[in-house]
Every structure is written in C-alpha cells, then in structure tokens.
Wavefront OBJ file of the C-alpha trace (Angstrom):
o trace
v 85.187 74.429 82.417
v 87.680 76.202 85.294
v 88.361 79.849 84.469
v 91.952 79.933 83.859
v 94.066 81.760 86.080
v 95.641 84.781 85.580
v 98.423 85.846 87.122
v 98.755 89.221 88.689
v 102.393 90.371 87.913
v 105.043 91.511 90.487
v 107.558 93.554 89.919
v 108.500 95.000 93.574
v 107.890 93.574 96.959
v 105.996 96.711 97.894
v 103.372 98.148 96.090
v 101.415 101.769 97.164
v 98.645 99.662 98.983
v 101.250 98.625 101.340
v 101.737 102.584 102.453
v 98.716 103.561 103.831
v 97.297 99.543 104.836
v 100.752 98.123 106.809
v 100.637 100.577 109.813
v 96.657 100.195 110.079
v 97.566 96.564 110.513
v 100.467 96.566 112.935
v 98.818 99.113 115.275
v 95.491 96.855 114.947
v 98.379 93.358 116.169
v 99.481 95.817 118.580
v 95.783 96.174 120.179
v 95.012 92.574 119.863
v 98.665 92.302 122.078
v 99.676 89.588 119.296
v 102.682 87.926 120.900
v 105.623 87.310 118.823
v 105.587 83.796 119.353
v 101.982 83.485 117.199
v 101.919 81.811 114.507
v 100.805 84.045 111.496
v 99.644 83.604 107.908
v 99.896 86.041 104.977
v 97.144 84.282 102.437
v 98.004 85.818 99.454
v 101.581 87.560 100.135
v 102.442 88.680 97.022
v 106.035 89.961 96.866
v 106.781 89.369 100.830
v 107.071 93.013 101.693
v 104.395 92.694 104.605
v 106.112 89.530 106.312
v 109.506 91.323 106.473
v 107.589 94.066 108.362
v 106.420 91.179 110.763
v 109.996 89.654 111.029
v 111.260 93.392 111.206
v 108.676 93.694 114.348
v 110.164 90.571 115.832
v 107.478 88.173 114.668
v 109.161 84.664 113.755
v 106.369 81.949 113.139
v 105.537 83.655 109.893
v 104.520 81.840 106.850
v 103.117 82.858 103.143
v 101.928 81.888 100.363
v 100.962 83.387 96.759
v 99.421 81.788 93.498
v 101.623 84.136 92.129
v 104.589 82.637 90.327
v 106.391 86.372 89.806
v 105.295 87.407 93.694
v 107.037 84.351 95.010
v 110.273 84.626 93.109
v 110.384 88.698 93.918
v 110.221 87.476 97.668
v 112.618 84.871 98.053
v 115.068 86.819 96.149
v 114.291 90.318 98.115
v 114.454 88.656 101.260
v 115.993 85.412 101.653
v 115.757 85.116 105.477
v 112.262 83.651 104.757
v 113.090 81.776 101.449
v 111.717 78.640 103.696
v 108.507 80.524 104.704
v 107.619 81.538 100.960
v 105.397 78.972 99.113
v 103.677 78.957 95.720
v 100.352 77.908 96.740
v 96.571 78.394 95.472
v 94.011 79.937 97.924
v 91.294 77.099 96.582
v 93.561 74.701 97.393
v 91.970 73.553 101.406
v 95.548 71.810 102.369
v 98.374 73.996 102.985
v 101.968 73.304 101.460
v 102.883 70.597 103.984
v 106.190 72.181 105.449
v 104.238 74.935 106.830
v 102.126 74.648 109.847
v 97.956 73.932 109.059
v 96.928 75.754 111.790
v 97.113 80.128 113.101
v 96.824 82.446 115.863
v 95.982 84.833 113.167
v 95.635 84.847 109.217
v 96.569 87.909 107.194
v 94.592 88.662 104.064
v 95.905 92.030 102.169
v 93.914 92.990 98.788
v 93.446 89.821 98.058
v 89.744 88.652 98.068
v 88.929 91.330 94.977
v 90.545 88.904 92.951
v 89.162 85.595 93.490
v 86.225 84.166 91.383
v 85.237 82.533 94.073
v 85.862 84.369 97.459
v 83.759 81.940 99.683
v 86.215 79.303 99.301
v 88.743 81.183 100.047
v 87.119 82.627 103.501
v 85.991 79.121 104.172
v 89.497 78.004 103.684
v 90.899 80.721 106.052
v 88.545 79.491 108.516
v 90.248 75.876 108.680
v 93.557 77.052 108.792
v 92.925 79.227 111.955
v 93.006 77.848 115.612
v 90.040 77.903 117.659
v 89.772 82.005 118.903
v 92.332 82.913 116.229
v 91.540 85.989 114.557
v 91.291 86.945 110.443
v 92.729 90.707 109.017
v 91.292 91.013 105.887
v 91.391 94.465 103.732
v 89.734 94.898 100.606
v 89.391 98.123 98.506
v 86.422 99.881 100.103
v 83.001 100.700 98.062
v 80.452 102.884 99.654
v 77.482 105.252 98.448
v 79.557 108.332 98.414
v 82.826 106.727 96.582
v 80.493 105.496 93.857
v 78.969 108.367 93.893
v 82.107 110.263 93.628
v 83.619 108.233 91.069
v 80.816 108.457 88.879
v 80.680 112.360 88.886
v 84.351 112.360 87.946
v 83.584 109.894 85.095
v 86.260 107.440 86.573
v 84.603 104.528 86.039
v 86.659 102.813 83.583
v 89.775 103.511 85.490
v 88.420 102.538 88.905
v 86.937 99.453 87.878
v 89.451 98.605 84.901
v 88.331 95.798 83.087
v 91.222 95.950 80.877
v 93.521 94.795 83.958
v 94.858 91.117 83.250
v 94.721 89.794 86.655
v 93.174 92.742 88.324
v 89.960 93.195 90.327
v 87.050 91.091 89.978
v 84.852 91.287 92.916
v 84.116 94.717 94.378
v 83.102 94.518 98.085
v 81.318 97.057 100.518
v 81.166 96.889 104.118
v 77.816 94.839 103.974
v 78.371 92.172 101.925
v 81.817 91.450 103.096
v 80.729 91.555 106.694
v 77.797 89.209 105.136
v 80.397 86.813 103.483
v 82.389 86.996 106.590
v 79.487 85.942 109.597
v 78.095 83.418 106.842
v 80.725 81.325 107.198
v 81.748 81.710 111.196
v 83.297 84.493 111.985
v 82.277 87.501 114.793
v 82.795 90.696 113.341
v 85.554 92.171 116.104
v 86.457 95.459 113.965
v 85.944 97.751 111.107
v 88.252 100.331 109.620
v 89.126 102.397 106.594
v 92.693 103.117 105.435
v 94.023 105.896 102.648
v 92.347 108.996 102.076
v 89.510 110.535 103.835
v 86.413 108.982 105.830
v 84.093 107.302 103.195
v 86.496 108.054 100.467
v 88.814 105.475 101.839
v 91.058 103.673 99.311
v 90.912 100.520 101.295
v 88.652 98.870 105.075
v 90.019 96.441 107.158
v 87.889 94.007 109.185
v 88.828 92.143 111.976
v 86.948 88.805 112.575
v 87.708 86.077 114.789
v 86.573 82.539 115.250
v 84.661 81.680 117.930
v 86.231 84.980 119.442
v 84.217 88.152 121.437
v 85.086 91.375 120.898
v 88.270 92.679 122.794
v 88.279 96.229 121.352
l 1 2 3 4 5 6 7 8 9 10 11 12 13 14 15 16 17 18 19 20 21 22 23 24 25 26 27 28 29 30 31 32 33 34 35 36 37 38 39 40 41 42 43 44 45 46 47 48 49 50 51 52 53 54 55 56 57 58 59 60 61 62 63 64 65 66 67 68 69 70 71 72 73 74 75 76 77 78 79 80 81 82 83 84 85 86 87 88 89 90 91 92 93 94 95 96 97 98 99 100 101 102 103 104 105 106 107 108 109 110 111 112 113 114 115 116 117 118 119 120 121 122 123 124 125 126 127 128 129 130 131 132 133 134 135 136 137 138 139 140 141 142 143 144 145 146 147 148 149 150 151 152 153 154 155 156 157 158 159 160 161 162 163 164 165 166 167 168 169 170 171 172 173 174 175 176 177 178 179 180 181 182 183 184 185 186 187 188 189 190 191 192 193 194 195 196 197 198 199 200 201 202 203 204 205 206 207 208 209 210 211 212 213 214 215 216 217
C-alpha cells in the first residue's frame, strides 16, 4: 500500500530558507553564465517566490511545478505573470504536465528531496527532464559530524529532526550520500557549497551536477 501524501502547507511565497539559499543560487547561474533564454525548471516550487526572482533577473523560459495544492494556489495568486508556468504536479510522476516543455538547460531543486519517500525517483526523474550537458541545483538541509554533534550537545534533537511535522522532513542527507545518490544515477559532481550560518554549521549545501557535463568552475 502507497504512503499517502501529505501535504506541506503554504502560507507565503517566501519562506526563511529562501534568505540565505536564493543569492547562493543566482551568483552560482551567474558563474555557469546561464543565458536568459534557458529554459529552467523549479521541481518542487512551492509558493513561486524563487521563479519571480528568475523572471525579476530577466529569465523568461521558466516553468514550476509543486505537489502542493496550497503552494500552487499562493503562487498564481502572488504572482500572476506566471499563472501559465505554475502546475500542480507530482515529482514521481516521469511525464511533465504537457503544456510545459519536457526538456532543461537547467533544473532547480530547493529543499525539496528531504521530503520524498523515495528520492531516487525523483533524481532519476530530474535526469530525463534535463537536456544533454544541462546542469541540476539541488540544496538540501546539510548534516555533518560537527552539526550532529552540535545538535546533540544542545539536546535539539526533537526540534531539529521534528517528527511531529505533518509534511516535514523525512530523509536527512549529508554530503556523501547525496553526492552518492547523485553520481549513481548520472550525474558529475560540478560543485559543492554550504549556505546559512557558519562553515560546517551550515543550515543548508548546494550541489551542482550536470549531465554528461565537466567541470567549468
């Protein structure tokens, strides 16, 4: 029997994760030189606030989706310049909503995979929907020896890893075994990075993988 989905529950287009992970991001298209013709997918957009940043930026061919039924409807109502672009859309399902392109230059995935029973599938998904050389941001809250170290001293354990949260994190990732998940199915590890708070203590990591694509940085 499925697990049954539960729905994480929007209430603003931007939440605190967006601070201190958006600029890491748009300096990181910046480096790659991203044109603003690509063609770019936010997997998992929630409430839309990172794809106005795109359009903001000048980035057009910009699409989303979200299994979220409350993310979606915060989006198209906060910023109705994409209404078209928004789509309520499972990240299991292998065919995208079919008024949206099937193919990237580069797939966004923002605190997403921590919630997925089943993250392979996802990352195996994201790997179809790119173009040959296109490139995959993913971030994920970051889990190393000194954070778990740190949040055990502080007895935080309940609150960091909340299992009380409806539709909150499942899967907690370090930089191995996402940068396992990530080569096992295809991609070249182009880039790692932390984001909020200090080295090793970082709230969130961003890697940058690409398929079929050397290293450029």
């Amino acid at each position: 029997m499925e697990s049954e989905y539960i729905e994480y529950k929007w209430e603003n287009p931007k939440t605190t994760a967006h601070e201190y992970i958006v600029p890491v991001i748009i300096k990181i298209l910046k480096e790659l030189n991203i044109p603003s013709d690509a063609k770019i997918l936010d997997a998992g957009c929630g409430g839309g606030y990172f794809l106005n940043e795109l359009y903001k930026l000048g980035y057009k061919e910009i699409y989303g989706f979200d299994a979220s039924f409350s993310g979606i409807k915060i989006a198209k109502r906060n910023f109705p310049h994409l209404s078209d672009r928004l789509h309520l859309h499972n990240v299991y399902e292998q065919n995208l909503p079919v008024d949206i392109p099937s193919e990237y230059d580069v797939v966004i995935s923002m605190e997403v995979i921590e919630h997925l029973y089943s993250p392979e599938k996802y990352i195996q998904n994201i790997h179809r929907w790119l173009k040959e050389n296109g490139i995959l941001i993913i971030t994920t809250p970051y889990h190393g020896y000194l954070k778990n170290l740190v949040i055990a001293l502080l007895n935080k354990f309940d609150t960091h890893f909340n299992p009380l949260w409806e539709g909150g994190h499942i899967k907690f990732f370090s930089k191995k075994s996402l940068i396992e998940l990530l080569m096992k199915n295809k991609f070249d590890i182009l880039k790692f990075c932390g984001a909020g708070r200090l080295p090793f203590l970082w709230k969130s990591m961003i890697i940058v993988a690409g398929k079929n694509k050397p290293s450029s940085f």
